[in-house]
N, C-alpha and C positions, 0 to 999 in steps of 0.2 A: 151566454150559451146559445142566443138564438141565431149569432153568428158563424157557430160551431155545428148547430144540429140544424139549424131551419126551422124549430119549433120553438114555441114557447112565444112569454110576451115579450119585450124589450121595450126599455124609457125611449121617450122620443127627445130627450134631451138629457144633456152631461147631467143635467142638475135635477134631474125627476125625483121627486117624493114617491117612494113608494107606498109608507104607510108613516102612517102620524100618530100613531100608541107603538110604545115599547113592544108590547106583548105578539102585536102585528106582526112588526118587523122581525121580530126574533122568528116566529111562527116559518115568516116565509122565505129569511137567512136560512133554518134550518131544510126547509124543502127544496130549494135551491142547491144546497148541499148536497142534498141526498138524488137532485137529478145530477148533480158534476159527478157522482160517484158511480150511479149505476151506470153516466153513458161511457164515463172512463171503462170503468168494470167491462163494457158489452163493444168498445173499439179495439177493433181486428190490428194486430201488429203492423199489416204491411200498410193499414190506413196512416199512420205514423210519416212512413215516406210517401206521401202525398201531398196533394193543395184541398186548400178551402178557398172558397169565394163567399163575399160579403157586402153589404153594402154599409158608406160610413154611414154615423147617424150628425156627424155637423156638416159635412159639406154634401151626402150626398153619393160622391162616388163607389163607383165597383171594382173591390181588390179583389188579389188575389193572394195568396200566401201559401208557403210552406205550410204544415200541419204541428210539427213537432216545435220547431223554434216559437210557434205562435202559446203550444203550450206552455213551454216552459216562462214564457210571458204571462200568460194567465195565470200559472199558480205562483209566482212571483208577485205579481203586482198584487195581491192582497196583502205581501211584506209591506208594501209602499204603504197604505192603508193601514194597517195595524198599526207602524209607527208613527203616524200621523191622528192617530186615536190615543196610544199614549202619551206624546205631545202635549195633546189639548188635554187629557185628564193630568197630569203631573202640571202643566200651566196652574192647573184649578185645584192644584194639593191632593188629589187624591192619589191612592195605594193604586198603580198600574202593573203590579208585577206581572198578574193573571194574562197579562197580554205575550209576554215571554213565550215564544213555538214550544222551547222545551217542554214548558207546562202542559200543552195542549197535544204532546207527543205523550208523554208520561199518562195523561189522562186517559189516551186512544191506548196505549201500553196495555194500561189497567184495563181496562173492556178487554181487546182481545186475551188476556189471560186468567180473568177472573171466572 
């Protein structure tokens, strides 16, 4: 996000630990969340057909990029993630249905119409 908005914190490496308790992480997965949703919610259509700039965090350099293809990169790439979390939990015997989008479609469903 802080490639996206300019604000916010960002790991200084691929591999940064954010938090080290369950309860942490989830805390600040879900707030996280809720900034991708309010700056989606508050980004103006024609910023869409734009550029962003950034800088990497492994080499350093400053890109530059479309706006729109970089999103749809962004909410993609937590597919990549998910099924690399059900991997490692089905590796380890456990019940990974819960990671299924539909689930998590069906859930957001139920909120908006309850």
């Amino acid at each position: 996000m802080k490639r996206l908005t300019g604000e916010g914190d960002a790991p200084r490496a691929l591999d940064t630990i954010v938090a080290d308790d369950f309860a942490l992480l989830a805390a600040a997965r879900e707030s996280e969340d809720q900034r991708i949703v309010d700056w989606i919610d508050d980004l103006p259509d024609a910023a869409l057909s734009g550029r962003f700039t950034y800088t990497t965090v492994t080499d350093l350099r400053t890109v530059s990029q479309r706006l729109a293809p970089a999103l749809a990169h962004f909410f993609n790439h937590q597919t990549h993630h998910r099924g690399q979390v059900h991997a490692l939990l089905t590796r380890l015997g456990q019940d990974s249905t819960p990671l299924d989008l539909i689930y998590f479609q069906r859930e957001a469903e139920g909120r908006e119409f309850a």
